[in-house]
C-alpha positions in Angstrom: 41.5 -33.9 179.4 43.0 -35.9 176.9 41.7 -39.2 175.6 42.3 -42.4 177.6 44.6 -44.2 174.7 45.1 -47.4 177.1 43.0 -49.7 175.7 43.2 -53.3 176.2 43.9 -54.3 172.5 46.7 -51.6 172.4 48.7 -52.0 175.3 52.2 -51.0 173.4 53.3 -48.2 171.9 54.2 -47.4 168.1 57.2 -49.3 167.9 60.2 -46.7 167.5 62.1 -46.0 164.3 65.4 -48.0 164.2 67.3 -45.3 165.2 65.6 -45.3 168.7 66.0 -48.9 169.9 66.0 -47.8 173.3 66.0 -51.0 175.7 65.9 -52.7 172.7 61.8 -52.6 172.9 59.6 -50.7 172.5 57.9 -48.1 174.7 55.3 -49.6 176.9 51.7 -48.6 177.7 51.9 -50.7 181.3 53.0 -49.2 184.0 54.2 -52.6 185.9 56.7 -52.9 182.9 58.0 -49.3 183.3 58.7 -50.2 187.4 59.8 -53.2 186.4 62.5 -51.5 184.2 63.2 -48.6 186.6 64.3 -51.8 189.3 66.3 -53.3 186.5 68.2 -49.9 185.4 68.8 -49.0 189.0 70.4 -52.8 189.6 72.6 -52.0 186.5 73.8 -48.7 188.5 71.7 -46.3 185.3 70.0 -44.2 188.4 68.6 -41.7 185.5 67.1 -44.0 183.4 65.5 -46.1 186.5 64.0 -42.1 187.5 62.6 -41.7 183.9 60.8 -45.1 184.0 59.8 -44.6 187.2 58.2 -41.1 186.5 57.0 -43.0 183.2 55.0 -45.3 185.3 53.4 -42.3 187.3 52.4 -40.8 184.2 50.8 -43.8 182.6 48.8 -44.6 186.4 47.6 -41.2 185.8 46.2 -41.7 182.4 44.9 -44.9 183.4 43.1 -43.5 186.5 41.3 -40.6 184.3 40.7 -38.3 187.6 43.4 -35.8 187.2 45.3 -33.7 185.3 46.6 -36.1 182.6 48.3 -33.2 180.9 50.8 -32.4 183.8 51.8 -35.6 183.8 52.7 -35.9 180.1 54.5 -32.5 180.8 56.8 -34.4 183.5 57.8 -37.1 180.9 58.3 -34.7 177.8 60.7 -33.2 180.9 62.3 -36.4 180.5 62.8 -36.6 177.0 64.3 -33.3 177.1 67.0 -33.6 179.5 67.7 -36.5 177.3 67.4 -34.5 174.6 69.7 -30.9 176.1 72.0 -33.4 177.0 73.0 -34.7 173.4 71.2 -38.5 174.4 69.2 -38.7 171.3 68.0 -42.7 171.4 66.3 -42.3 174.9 65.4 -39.0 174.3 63.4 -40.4 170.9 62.2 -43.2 172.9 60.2 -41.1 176.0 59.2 -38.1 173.0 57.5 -40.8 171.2 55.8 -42.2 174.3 54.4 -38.5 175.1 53.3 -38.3 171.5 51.3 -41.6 172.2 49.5 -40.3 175.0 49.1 -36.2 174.3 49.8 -36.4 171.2 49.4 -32.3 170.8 52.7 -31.8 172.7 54.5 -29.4 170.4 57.9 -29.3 172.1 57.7 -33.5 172.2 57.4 -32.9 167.7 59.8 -30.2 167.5 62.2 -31.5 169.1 61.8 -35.2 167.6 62.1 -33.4 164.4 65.6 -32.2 164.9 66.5 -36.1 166.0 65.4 -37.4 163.3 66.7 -34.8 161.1 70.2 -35.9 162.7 69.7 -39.6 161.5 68.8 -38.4 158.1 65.2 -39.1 158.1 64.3 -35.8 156.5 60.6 -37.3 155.9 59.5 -37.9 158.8 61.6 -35.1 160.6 59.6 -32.4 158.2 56.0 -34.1 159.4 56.9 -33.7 163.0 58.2 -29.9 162.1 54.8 -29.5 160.5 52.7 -31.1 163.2 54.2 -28.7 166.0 53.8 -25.5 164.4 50.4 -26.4 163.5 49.9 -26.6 166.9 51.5 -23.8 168.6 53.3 -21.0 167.2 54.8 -18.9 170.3 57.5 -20.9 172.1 58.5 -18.9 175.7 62.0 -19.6 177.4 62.1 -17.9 180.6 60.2 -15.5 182.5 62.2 -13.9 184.7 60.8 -9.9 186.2 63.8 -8.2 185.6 65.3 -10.3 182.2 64.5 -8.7 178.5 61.4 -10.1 177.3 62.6 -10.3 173.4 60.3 -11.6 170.7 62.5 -13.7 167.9 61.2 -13.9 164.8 61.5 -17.4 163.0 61.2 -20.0 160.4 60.2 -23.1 161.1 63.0 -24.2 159.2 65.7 -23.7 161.4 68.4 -23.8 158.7 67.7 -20.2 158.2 68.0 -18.9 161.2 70.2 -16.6 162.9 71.9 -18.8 165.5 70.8 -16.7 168.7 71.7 -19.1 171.9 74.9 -16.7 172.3 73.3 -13.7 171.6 70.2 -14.2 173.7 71.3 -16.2 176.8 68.2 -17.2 178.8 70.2 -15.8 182.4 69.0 -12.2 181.2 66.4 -12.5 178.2 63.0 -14.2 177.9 63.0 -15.6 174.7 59.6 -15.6 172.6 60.4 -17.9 169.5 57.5 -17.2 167.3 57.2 -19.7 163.9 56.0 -16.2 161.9 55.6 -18.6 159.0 52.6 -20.5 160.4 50.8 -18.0 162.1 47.9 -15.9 160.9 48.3 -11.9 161.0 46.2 -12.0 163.7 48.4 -13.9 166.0 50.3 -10.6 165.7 48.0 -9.4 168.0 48.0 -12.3 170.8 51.5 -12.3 171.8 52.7 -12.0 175.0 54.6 -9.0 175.9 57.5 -8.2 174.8 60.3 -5.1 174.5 62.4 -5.5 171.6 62.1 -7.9 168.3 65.0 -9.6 166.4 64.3 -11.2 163.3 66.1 -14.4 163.3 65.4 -15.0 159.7 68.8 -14.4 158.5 68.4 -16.8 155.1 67.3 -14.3 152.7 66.4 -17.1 150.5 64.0 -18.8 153.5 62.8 -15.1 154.6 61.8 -14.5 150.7 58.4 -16.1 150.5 57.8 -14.8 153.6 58.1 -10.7 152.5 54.7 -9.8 152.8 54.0 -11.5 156.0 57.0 -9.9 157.5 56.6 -6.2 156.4 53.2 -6.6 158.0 54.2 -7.3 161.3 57.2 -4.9 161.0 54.2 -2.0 160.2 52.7 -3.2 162.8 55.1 -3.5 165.4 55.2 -0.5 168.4 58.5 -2.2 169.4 62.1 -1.7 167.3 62.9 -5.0 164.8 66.7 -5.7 165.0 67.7 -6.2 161.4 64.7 -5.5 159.8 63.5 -8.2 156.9 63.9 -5.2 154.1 67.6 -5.5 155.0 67.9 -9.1 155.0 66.4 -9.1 151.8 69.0 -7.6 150.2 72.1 -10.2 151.7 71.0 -12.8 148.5 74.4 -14.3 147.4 73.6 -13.3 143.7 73.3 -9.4 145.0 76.0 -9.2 146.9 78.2 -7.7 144.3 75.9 -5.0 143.9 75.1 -4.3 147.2 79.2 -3.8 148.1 79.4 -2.3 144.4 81.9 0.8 144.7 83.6 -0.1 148.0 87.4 0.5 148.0 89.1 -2.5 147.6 86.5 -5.1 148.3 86.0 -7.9 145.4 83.1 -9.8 145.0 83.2 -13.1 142.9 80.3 -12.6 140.3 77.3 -14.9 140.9 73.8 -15.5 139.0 70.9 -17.2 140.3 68.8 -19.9 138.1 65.6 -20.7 139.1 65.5 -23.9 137.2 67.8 -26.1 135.1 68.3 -24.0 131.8 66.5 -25.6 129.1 69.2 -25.2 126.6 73.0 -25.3 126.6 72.3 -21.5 125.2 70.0 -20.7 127.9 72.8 -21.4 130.2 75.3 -19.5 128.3 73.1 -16.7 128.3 72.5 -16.9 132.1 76.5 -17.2 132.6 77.2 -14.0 130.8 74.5 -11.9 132.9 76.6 -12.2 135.4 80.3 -12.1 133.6 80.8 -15.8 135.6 83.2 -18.2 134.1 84.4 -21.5 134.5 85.3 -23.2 137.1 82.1 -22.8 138.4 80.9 -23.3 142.0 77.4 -24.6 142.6 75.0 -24.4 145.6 71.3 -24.9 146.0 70.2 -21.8 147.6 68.9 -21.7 151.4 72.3 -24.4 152.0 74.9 -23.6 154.8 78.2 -25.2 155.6 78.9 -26.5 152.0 76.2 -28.3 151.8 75.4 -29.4 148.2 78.6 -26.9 147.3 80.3 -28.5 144.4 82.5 -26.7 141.8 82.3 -27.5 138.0 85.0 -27.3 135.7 83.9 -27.3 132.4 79.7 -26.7 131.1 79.0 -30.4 131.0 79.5 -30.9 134.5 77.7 -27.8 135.7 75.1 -29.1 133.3 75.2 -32.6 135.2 74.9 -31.0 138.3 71.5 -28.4 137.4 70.1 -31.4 135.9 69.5 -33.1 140.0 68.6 -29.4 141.0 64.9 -28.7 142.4 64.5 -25.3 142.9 66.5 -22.2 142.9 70.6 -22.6 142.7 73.8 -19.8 142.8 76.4 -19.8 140.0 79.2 -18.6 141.4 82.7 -18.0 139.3 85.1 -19.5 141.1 88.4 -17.5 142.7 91.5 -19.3 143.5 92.3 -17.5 146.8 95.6 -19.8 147.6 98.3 -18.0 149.7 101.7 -18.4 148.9 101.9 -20.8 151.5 99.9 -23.1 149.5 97.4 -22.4 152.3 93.4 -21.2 152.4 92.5 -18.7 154.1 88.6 -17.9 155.4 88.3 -15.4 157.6 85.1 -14.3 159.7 84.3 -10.8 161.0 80.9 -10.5 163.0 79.2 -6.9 162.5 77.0 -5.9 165.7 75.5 -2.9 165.3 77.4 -2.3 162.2 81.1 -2.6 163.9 83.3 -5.3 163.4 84.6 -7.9 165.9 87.3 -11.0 164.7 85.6 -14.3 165.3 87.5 -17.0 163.6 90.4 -18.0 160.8 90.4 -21.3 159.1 93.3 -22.9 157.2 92.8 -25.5 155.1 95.2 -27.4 152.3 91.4 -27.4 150.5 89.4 -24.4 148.5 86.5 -25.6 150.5 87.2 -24.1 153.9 85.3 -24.9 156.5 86.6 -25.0 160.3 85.3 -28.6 161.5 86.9 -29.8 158.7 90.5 -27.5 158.9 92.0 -29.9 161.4 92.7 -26.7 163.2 93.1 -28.3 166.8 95.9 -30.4 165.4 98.1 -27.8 164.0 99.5 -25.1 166.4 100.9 -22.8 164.0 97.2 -23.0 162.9 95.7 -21.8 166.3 98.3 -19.6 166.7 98.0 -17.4 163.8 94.1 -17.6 164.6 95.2 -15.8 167.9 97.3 -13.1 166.6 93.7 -12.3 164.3 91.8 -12.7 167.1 94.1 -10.5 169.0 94.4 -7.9 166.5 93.1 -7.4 163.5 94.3 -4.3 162.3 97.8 -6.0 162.4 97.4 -9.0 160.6 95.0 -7.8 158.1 96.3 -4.3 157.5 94.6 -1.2 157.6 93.4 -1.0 154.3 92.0 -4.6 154.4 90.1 -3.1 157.8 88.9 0.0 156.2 87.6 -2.1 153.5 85.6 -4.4 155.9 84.6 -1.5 158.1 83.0 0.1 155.2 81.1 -3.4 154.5 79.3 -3.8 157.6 77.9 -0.1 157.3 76.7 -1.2 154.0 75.3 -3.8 155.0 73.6 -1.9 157.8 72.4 -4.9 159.5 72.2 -5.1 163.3 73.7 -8.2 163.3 75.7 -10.0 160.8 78.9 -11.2 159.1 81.5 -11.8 156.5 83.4 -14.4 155.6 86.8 -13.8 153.6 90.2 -13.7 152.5 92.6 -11.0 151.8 94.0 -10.9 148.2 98.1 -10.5 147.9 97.5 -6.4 146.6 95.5 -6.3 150.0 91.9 -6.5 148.5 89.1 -8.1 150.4 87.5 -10.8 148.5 84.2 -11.4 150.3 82.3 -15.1 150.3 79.3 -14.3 152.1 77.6 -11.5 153.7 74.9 -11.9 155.5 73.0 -12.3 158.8 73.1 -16.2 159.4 76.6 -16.1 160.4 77.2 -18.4 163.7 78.6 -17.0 166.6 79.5 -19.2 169.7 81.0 -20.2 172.7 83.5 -23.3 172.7 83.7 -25.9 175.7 85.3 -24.8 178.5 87.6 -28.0 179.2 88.7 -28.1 175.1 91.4 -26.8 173.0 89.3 -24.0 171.6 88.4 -22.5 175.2 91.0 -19.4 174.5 88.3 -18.1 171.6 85.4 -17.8 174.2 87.1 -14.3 175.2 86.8 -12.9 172.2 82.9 -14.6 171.5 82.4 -12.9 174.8 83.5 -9.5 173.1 80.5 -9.9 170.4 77.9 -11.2 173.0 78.7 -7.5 175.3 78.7 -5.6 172.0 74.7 -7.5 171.3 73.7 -6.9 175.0 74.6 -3.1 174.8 73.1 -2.9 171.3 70.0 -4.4 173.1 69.8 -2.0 175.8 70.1 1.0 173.8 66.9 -0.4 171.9 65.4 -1.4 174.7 62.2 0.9 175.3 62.8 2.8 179.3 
């Protein structure tokens, strides 16, 4: 039993950060001011939030009394905080996580998830304490538990920016999920995990999975069950080896890239760097482990790219920089997802702007946009070409990852020039009620392909 923490002289909680004003106080340790609340939200027609403060006073009268199970009732308001939290409400959802924290303060779910709020508001700080704090305290995270579902083990980083995004993939209506934070657990944790049939190694970011190589190939020695893209694969999908790992594929281009480990200490040094890998100027930079453009910013000339190493920590790609402009005047990015090696069409973005990204393609505002998404979606073969197709079907068996992805354009000669390849690429479903519902067919398509790859691994 945990700790009574109601005394006297600390009757309020931690005040929340400003991003949490929930109420506009904060979270109380009486249980008379939590009813009192629950009657004034349920006057002001809020019937959830006058439950939560009612379920908060129950949880704080159990605490108080020290004769039963406090930690149940710390569970029922962390419940709280994550429907909050599942349904997008991140100020209430902050508000009960921190009052949980207050009172069992070795909730793991209650730091995770108040890491990814306040990694949302930009308080990357604190948000990486929290991360910390729960994977110090538990490792092995179970969704589901179903008799007849998959159990599937999924390895991860705590850092979720380099993982595979799996919600599609793995839905919890027929898998039990068994997230394990690989990165803070000892080898012999390995041997202490529940049950499962089948592992998938979520950590897609070759540049996050790196440190972690020894760690991994131990459990993949160990492991009696099959690893879906095993970590010696990953490895290989670093953005500065992808030209040699597609090397000699017909008609598929690869910009060259080099990666520094550190700002070159001399405008010779640099030099020297950009001819290892025949990379010219304009130059596009990125901090390595970054998604989505982040940090993405192309140089022109060697003073800016020496500018921009200058505020690097850390590793960084050097990428030469392809003008990929249709004759339309248009960018064009394509993405094919590879399960099990075999392609599948998930999206096209067209953008006025080199840096093509769909959120930021205004595609829902431009039918002729959507509608030449379709015809990919639809079909491939015809709007690509089947040389362009060959080409990409040829890539994923190089790749040879159970799961992964490219993102491209086709050159004017009908050459695939290839962005990315690797196995962080996201796959999923749109709403139902918005203007992207018609793609959910075709996500579907790559969710069947996963599930049959699953069951052909699947041991029985």
């Amino acid at each position: 039993m945990t700790q009574n923490p109601l005394n006297e002289a600390d009757r309020k909680a931690a005040p929340p950060s400003a991003s949490a004003g929930h109420a506009g106080n904060s979270a109380s340790l009486d249980p008379s001011c939590h009813r009192a609340l629950a009657e004034r939200r349920r006057a002001d027609g809020d019937e959830l939030s006058a439950v939560a403060h009612l379920i908060a006073a129950h949880t704080l009268d159990a605490f108080a009394a020290e004769t039963v199970d406090t930690s149940a009732s710390a569970s029922n308001l962390c419940d709280v905080a994550t429907g909050y939290f599942m349904k997008g409400d991140h100020v209430p959802a902050e508000y009960w996580y921190r009052l949980v924290l207050t009172l069992e303060p070795h909730t793991a779910v209650a730091c995770q998830n108040l890491a990814a709020i306040l990694t949302d508001v930009g308080d990357v700080s604190e948000a990486a304490a929290f991360r910390d704090r729960a994977y110090r305290i538990q490792r092995v995270f179970v969704e589901g538990s179903g008799a007849a579902q998959r159990r599937v083990l999924i390895l991860c980083a705590a850092s979720t920016s380099g993982n595979v995004p799996f919600d599609a993939l793995l839905p919890g209506t027929t898998c039990c999920r068994i997230k394990y934070a690989i990165d803070y657990a000892a080898d012999e944790e390995d041997q202490q995990l529940p049950a499962y049939d089948l592992v998938f190694n979520a950590i897609g970011d070759a540049d996050i999975a790196a440190p972690l190589a020894g760690r991994l190939a131990r459990f993949v020695s160990r492991s009696t069950r099959p690893v879906l893209n095993p970590p010696a694969m990953v490895a290989l999908t670093q953005r500065h080896r992808t030209a040699s790992l597609l090397g000699g594929l017909a008609d598929v281009q690869v910009a060259p890239c080099v990666q520094s480990d550190a700002a070159p200490d001399s405008r010779a040094t640099l030099d020297a760097l950009l001819a290892q890998g025949a990379t010219g100027f304009p130059v596009l930079a990125r901090p390595a482990a970054t998604h989505g453009g982040e940090g993405l910013t192309r140089c022109e000339n060697r003073a800016a790219l020496e500018a921009w190493l200058s505020g690097q920590i850390g590793v960084s790609y050097l990428a030469a920089f392809r003008d990929y402009r249709s004759a339309d005047g248009f960018y064009r990015k394509y993405r094919i997802i590879f399960v099990d090696r075999a392609p599948f069409a998930y999206h096209l973005a067209i953008s006025p702007h080199w840096m093509v990204h769909y959120y930021s393609a205004d595609m829902e505002q431009h039918p002729w946009k959507l509608e030449e998404e379709r015809r990919f979606l639809d079909d491939p073969h015809d709007v690509l070409g089947e040389r362009a197709m060959s080409a990409i079907a040829a890539i994923g068996r190089r790749l040879d990852l159970d799961y992964g992805g490219i993102d491209f354009t086709v050159l004017p000669g009908g050459e695939v020039l290839v962005f990315e390849a690797n196995a962080t690429m996201l796959a999923h479903f749109e709403r139902e009620t918005g203007a992207l519902a018609h793609k959910n067919h075709y996500v579907q398509r790559i969710v069947d392909a996963f599930e049959k790859m699953m069951t052909r691994h699947t041991p029985g």
